[in-house]
C-alpha positions in Angstrom: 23.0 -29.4 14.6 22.6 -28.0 17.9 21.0 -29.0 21.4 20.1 -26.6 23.5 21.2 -25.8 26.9 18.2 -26.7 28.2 18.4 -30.1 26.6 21.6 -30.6 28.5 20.5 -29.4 31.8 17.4 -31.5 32.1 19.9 -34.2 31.1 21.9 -33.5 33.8 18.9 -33.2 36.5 17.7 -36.5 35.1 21.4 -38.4 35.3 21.8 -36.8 39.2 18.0 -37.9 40.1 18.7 -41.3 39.0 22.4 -41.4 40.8 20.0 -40.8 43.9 17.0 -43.6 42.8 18.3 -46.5 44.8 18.3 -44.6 48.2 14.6 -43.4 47.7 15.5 -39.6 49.1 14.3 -37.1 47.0 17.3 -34.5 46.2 16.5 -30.7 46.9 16.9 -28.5 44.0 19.5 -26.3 45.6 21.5 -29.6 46.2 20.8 -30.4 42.0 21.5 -27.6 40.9 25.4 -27.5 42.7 26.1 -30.8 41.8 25.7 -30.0 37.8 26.4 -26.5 37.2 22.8 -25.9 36.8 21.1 -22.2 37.6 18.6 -23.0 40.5 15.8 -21.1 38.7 16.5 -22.8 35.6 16.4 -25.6 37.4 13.0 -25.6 38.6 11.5 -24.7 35.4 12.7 -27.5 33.9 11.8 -30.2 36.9 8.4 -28.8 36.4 8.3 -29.8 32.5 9.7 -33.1 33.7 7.3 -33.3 36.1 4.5 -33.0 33.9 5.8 -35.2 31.3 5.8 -37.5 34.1 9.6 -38.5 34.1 9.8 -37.2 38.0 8.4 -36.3 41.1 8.2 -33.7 43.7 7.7 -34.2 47.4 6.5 -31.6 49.3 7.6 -30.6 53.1 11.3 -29.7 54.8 12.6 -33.3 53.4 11.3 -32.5 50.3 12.6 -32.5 46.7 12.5 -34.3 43.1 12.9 -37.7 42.7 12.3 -40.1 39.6 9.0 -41.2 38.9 10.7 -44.7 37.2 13.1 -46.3 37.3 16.3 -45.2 35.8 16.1 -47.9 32.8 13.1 -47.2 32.2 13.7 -43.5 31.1 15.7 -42.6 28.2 17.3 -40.0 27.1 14.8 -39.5 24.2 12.2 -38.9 26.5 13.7 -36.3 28.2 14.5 -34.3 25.0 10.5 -34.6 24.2 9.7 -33.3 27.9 11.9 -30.6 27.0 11.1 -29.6 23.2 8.0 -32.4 22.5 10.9 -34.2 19.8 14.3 -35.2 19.6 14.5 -33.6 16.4 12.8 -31.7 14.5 13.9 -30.3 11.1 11.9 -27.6 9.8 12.1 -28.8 6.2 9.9 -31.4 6.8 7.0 -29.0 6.9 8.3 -26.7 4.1 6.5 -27.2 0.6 9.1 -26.1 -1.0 11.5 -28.4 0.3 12.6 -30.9 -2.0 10.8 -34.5 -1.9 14.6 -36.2 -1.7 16.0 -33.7 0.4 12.7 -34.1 2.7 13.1 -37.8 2.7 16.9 -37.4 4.2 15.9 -35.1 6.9 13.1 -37.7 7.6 15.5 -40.2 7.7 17.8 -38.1 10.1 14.8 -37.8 12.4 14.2 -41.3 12.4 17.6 -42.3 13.1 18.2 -39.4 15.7 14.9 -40.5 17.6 15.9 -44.5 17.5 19.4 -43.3 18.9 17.9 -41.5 21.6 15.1 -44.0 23.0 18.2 -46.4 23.0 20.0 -44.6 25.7 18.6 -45.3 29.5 19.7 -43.8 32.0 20.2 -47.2 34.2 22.8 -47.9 31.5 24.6 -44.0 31.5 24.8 -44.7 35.6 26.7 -47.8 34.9 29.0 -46.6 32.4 29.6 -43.7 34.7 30.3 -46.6 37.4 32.3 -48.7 35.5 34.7 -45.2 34.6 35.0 -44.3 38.2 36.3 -48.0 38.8 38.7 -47.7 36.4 42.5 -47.9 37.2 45.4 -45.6 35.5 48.6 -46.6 36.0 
């Protein structure tokens, strides 16, 4: 299987919004975009789709920017892939006639599993494990 690029990036966009939630300052895109490797006009596109799925908002005016519309726990990962593509995964077999009932039943099953995995992720929980990392000592 493979995610898509865009997957990633409004990943990204999501993670760096919700480094930023606490403070209450939106983040500009240009500023977004830097921070995770992110083309700007990519960028936007996908703040717009995230923006209508209702997962952030902009603010208009010189201070202006995208911030999260929740909180960062309350957003998971699987609802940013469905902002993005409208499902976490989606096998095409499932709508293919010809695809065999038991061979159906296991990409079902890989769906199911794929979406559970992916509404378990917040991202209040991916800015703590980044936390706890950045804490860490090496000797």
């Amino acid at each position: 299987m493979k995610v898509s690029v865009k997957s990633d990036y409004a990943a990204r966009a999501v993670l760096e919004l919700a480094r930023a939630y606490a403070s209450g300052a939106p983040r500009k895109v240009d500023e977004l975009a830097g921070n995770q490797s992110i083309p700007g006009n990519y960028l936007v596109q996908i703040l717009i789709e995230l923006r209508n799925r209702g997962l952030v908002q902009s603010h208009r005016g010189k201070e202006g920017g995208y911030s999260l519309a929740r909180p960062p726990a309350e957003i998971t990962f699987g609802e940013v892939l469905r902002a993005i593509h409208g499902h976490v995964l989606d096998p095409p077999a499932l709508g293919d006639d010809h695809c065999p009932p038991e061979l159906r039943a296991a990409w079902q099953q890989l769906k199911s599993s794929a979406e559970q995995a992916a509404d378990a992720i917040d991202f209040q929980t991916l800015l703590e494990q980044g936390d706890h990392k950045s804490r860490m000592y090496y000797i």
